[in-house]
Each structure stands twice: as structure tokens, then as C-alpha cells.
C-alpha positions in Angstrom: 30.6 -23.5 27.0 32.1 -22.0 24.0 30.2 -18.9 22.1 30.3 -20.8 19.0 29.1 -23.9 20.1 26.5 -22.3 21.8 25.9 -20.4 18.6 25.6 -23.7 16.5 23.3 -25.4 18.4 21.1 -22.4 18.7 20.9 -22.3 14.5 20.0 -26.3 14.8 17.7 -26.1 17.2 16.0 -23.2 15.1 16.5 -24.8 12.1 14.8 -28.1 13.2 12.0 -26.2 14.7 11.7 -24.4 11.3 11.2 -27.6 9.7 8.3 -28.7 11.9 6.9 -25.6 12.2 6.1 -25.7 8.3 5.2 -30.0 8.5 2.8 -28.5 11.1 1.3 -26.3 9.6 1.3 -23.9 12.7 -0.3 -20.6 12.2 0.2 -17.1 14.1 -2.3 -17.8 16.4 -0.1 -20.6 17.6 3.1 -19.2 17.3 1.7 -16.3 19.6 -0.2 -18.8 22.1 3.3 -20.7 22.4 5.3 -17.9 22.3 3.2 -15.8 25.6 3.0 -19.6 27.3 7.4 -19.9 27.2 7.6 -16.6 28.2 5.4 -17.2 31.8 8.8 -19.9 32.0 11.5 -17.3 31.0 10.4 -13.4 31.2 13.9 -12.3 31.0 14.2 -9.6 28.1 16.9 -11.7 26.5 14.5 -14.5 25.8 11.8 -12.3 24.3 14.2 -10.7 22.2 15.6 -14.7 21.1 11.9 -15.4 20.4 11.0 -12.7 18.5 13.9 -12.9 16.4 13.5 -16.6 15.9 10.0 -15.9 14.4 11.1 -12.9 12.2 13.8 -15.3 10.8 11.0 -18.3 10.1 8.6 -15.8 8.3 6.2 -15.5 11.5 6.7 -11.2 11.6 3.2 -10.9 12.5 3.6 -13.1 15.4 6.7 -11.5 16.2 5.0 -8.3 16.7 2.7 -9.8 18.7 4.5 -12.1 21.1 
């Protein structure tokens, strides 16, 4: 699949996620709950890296750190 294509649907999916994060109301403790739960499904480094920066870029740095 093409980089940018891959790249686009990457900054939807973030973007929609964005969006219900802040109808939802979720907090850090959440974020971080979620966050530790995804990574027993995925523990490459790649995917921690992707989730961190994913909450950095929402506003969620202390759950970033934490995650």
C-alpha cells in the first residue's frame, strides 16, 4: 500500500478518535488503561512509539508519559 495512503488514513483515524475522545470525555486514567490494554495486542516498539505520539498530539502528555 502506498506511504501516503497509509499516512492519510493514519491522520483520519486519529483525527476521528480525537473527536470522540473529547465527546467522551475520557480522562488520563483511561487513556493509560487503554493504552497498557492495546499494547498486551501489539508490544512492538513501533506501536508504543505510534501511541504515545498519538496522545502527545491529542493533548494527553501526561498519559503519554505514562503509557
Amino acid at each position: 500500500m502506498d506511504k501516503q495512503l497509509n499516512r492519510n488514513m493514519l491522520e483520519t483515524a486519529l483525527e476521528s478518535l480525537g473527536i470522540r475522545l473529547r465527546q467522551n470525555a475520557a480522562g488520563p486514567y483511561e487513556l493509560v488503561a487503554a493504552g497498557q490494554w492495546a499494547k498486551t495486542h501489539d508490544p512492538s516498539e513501533g506501536f508504543a512509539m505510534i501511541l504515545k505520539t498519538m496522545l502527545e498530539q491529542l493533548g494527553y502528555h501526561d498519559a503519554a508519559k505514562r503509557v
